[in-house]
C-alpha positions as protocol buffer text, in pm:
chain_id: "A"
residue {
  index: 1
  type: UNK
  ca { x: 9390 y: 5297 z: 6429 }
}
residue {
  index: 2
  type: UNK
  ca { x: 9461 y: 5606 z: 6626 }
}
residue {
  index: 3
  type: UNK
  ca { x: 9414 y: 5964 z: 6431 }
}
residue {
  index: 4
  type: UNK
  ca { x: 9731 y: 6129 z: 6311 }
}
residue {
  index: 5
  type: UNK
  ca { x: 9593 y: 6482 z: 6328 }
}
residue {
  index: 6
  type: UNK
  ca { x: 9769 y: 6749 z: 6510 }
}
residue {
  index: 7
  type: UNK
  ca { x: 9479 y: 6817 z: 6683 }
}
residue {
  index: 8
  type: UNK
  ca { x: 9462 y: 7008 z: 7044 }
}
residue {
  index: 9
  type: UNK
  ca { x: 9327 y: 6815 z: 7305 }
}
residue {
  index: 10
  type: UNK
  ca { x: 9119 y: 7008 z: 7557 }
}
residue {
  index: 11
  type: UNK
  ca { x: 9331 y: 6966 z: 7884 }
}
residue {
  index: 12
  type: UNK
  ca { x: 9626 y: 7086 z: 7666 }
}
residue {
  index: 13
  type: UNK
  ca { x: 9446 y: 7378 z: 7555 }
}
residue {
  index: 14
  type: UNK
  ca { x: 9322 y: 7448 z: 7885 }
}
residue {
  index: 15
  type: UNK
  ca { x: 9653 y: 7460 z: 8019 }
}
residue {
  index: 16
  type: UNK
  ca { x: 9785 y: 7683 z: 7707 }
}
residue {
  index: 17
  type: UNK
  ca { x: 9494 y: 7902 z: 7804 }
}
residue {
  index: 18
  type: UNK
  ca { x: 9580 y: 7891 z: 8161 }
}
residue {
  index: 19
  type: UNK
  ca { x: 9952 y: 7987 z: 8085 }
}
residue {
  index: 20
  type: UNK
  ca { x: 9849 y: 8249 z: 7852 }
}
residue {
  index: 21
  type: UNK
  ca { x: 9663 y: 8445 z: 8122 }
}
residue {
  index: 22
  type: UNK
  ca { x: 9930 y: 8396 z: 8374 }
}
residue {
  index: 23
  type: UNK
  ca { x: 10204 y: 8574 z: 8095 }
}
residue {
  index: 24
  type: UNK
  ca { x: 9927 y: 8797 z: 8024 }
}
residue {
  index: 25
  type: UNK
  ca { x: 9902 y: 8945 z: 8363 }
}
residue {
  index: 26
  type: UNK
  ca { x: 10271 y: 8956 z: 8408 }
}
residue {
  index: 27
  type: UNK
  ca { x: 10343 y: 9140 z: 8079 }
}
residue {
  index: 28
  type: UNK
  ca { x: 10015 y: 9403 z: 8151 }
}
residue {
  index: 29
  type: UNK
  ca { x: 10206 y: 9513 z: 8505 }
}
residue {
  index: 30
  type: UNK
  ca { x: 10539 y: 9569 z: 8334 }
}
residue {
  index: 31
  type: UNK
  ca { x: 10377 y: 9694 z: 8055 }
}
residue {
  index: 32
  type: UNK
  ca { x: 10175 y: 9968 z: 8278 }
}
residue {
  index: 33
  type: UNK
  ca { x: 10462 y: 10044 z: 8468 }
}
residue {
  index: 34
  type: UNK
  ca { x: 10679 y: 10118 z: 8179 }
}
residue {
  index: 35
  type: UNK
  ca { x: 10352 y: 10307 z: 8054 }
}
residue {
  index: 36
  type: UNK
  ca { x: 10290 y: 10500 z: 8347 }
}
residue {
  index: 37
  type: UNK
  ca { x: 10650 y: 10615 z: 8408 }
}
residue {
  index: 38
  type: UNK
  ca { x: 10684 y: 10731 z: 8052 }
}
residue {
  index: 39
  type: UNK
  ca { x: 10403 y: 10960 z: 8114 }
}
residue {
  index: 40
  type: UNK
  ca { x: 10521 y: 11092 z: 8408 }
}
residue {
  index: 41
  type: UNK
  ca { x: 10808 y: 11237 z: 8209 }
}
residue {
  index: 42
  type: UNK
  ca { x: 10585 y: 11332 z: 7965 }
}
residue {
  index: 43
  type: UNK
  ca { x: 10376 y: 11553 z: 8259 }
}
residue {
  index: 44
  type: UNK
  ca { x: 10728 y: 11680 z: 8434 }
}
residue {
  index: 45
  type: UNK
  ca { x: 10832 y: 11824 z: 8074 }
}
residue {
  index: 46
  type: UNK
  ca { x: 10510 y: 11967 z: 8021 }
}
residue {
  index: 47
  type: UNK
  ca { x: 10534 y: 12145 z: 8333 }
}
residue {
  index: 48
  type: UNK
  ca { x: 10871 y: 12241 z: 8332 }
}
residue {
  index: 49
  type: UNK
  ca { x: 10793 y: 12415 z: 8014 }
}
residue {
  index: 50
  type: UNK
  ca { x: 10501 y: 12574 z: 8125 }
}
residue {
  index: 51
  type: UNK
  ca { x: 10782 y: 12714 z: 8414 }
}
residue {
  index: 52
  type: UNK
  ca { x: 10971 y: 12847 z: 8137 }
}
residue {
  index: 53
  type: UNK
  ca { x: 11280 y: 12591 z: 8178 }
}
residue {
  index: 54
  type: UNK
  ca { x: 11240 y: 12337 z: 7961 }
}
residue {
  index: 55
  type: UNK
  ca { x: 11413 y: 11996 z: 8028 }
}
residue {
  index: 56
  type: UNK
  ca { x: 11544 y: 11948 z: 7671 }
}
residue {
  index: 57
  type: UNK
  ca { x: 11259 y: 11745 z: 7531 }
}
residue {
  index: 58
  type: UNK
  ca { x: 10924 y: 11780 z: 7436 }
}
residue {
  index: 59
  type: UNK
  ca { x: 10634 y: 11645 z: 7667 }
}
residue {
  index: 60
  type: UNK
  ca { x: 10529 y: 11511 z: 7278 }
}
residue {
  index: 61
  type: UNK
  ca { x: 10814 y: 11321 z: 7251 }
}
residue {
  index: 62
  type: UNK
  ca { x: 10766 y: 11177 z: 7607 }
}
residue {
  index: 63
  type: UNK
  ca { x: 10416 y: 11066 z: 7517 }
}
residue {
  index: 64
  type: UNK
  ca { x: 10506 y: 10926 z: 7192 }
}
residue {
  index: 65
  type: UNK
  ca { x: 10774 y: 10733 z: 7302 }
}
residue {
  index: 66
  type: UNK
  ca { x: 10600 y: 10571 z: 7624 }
}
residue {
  index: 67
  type: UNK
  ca { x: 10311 y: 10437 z: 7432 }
}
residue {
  index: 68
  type: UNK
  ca { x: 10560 y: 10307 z: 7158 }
}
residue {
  index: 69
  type: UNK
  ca { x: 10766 y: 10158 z: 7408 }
}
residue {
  index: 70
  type: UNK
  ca { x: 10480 y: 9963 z: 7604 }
}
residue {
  index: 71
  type: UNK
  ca { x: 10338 y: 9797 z: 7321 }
}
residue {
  index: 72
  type: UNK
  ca { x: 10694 y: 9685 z: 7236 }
}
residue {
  index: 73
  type: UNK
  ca { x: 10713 y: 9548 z: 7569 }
}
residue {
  index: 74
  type: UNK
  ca { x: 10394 y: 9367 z: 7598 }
}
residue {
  index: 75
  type: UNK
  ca { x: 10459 y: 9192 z: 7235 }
}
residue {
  index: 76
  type: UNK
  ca { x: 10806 y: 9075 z: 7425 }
}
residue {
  index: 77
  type: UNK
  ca { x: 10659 y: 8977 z: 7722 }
}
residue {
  index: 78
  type: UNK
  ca { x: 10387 y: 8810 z: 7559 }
}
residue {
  index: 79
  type: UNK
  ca { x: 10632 y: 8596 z: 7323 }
}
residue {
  index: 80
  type: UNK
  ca { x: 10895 y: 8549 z: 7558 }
}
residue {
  index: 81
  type: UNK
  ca { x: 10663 y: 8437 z: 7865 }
}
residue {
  index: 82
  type: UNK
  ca { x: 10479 y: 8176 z: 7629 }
}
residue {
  index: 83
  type: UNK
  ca { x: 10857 y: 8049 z: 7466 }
}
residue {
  index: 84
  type: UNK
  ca { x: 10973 y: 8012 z: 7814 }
}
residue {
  index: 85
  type: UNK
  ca { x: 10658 y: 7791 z: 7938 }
}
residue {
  index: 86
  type: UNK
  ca { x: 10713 y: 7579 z: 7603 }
}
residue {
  index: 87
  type: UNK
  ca { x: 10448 y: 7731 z: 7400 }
}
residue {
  index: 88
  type: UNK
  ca { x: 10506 y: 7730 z: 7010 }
}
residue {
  index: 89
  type: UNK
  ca { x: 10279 y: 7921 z: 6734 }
}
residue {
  index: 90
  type: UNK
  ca { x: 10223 y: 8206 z: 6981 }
}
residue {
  index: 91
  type: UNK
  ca { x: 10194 y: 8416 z: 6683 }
}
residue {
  index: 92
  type: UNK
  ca { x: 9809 y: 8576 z: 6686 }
}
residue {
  index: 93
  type: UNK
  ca { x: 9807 y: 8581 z: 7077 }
}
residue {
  index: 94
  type: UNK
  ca { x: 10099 y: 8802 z: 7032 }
}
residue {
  index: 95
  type: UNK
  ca { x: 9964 y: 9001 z: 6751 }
}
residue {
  index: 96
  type: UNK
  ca { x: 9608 y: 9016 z: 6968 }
}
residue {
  index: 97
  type: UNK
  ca { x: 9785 y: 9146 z: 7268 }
}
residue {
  index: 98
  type: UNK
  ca { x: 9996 y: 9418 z: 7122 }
}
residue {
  index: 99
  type: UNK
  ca { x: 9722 y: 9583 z: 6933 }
}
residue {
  index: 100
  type: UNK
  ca { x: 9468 y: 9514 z: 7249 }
}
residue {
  index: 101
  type: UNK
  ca { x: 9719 y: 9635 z: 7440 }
}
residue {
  index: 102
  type: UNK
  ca { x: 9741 y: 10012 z: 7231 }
}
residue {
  index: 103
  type: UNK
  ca { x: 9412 y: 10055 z: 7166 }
}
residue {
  index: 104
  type: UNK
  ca { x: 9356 y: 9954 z: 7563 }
}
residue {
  index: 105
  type: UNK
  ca { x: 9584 y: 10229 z: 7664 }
}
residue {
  index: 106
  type: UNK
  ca { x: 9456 y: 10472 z: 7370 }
}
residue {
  index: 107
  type: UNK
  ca { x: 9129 y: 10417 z: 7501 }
}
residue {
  index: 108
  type: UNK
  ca { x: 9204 y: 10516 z: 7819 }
}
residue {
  index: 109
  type: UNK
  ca { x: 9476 y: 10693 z: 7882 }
}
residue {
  index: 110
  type: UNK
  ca { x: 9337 y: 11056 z: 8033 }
}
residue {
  index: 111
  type: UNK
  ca { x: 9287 y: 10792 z: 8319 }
}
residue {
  index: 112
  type: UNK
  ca { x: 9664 y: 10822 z: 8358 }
}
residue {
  index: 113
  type: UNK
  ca { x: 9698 y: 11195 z: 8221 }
}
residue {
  index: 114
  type: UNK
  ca { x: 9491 y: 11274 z: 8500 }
}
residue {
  index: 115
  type: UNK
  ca { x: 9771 y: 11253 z: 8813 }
}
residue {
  index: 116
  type: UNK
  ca { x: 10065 y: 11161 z: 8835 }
}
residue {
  index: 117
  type: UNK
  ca { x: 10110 y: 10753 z: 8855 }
}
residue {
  index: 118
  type: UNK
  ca { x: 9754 y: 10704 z: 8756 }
}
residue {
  index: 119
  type: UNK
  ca { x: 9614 y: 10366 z: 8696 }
}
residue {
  index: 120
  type: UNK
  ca { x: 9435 y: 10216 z: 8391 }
}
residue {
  index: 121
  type: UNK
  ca { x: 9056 y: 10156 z: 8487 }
}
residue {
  index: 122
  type: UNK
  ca { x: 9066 y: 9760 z: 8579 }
}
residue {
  index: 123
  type: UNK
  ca { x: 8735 y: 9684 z: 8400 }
}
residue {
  index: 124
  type: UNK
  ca { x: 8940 y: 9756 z: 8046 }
}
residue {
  index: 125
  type: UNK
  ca { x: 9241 y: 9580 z: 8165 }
}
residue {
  index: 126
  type: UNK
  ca { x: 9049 y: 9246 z: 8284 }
}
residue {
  index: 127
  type: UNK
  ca { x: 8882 y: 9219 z: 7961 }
}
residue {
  index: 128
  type: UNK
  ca { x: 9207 y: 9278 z: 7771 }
}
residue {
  index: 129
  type: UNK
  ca { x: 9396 y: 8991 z: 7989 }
}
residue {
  index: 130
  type: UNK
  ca { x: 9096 y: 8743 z: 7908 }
}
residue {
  index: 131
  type: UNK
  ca { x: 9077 y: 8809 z: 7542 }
}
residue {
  index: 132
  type: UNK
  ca { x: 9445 y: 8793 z: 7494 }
}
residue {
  index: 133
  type: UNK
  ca { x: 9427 y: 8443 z: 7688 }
}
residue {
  index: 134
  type: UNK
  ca { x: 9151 y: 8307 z: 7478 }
}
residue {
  index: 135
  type: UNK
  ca { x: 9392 y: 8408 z: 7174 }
}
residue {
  index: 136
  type: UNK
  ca { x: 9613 y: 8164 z: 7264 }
}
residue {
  index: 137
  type: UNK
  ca { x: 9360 y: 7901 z: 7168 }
}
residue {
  index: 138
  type: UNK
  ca { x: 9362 y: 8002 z: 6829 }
}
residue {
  index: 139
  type: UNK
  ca { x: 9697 y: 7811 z: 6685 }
}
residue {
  index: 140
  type: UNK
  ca { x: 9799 y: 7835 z: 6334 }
}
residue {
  index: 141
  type: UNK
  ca { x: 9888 y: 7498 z: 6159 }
}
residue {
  index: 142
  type: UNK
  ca { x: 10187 y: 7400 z: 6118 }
}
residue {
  index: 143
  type: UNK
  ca { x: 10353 y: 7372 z: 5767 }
}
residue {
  index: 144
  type: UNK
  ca { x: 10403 y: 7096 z: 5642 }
}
């Protein structure tokens, strides 16, 4: 008598995986340009302050709001891009790849501070798109 268990099988998972890192890539490029562009306004008010004309916000504000807005966008992304491949219970990859995601640009964001259009260190971001993939693995159970 076959098992009624919900239970994964490992082509399934490997494809969840597989479509996990696919979303994950796509939602770390919007995510960085959304990131980067932010702080390009942050660095244009800076320095139009330091010219004495300031351009009606502060280059704080600028910051603040690009890293808030990123992580927003790369929980989206995440859960959107795994809803539209016909993923359910997407719920700790999600929560994995928004906080990966902040502490990934926290971590390394005088990268990007340093010019103009910088670019996140690739090492960093590799390692956050594979551990955000393998999250996807870990489903919770469904309620019963």
């Amino acid at each position: 008598m076959p098992s009624t268990t919900t239970r994964s099988s490992a082509p399934a998972l490997a494809a969840r995986v597989g479509k996990a890192f696919l979303v994950t890539v796509v939602a770390v490029a919007l995510s960085h340009l959304i990131l980067s562009d932010g702080l390009f306004l942050s660095l244009a008010g800076q320095a139009a302050a330091n010219m004495g004309s300031g351009p009606g916000y502060s280059s704080d504000e600028s910051y603040t709001s690009a890293v808030v807005n990123t992580t927003l966008t790369m929980a989206l992304v995440l859960w959107m891009g795994m809803r539209l491949l016909r993923e359910r219970r997407v719920f700790v990859m999600v929560l994995v790849g928004a906080v990966g995601w902040f502490l990934t640009v926290m971590g390394n964001v005088g990268t990007l501070l340093e010019r103009a259009y910088g670019v996140l260190p690739l090492g960093p971001m590799a390692l956050f798109v594979v551990v955000t993939a393998l999250a996807s693995a870990i489903v919770r159970p469904a309620r019963r």
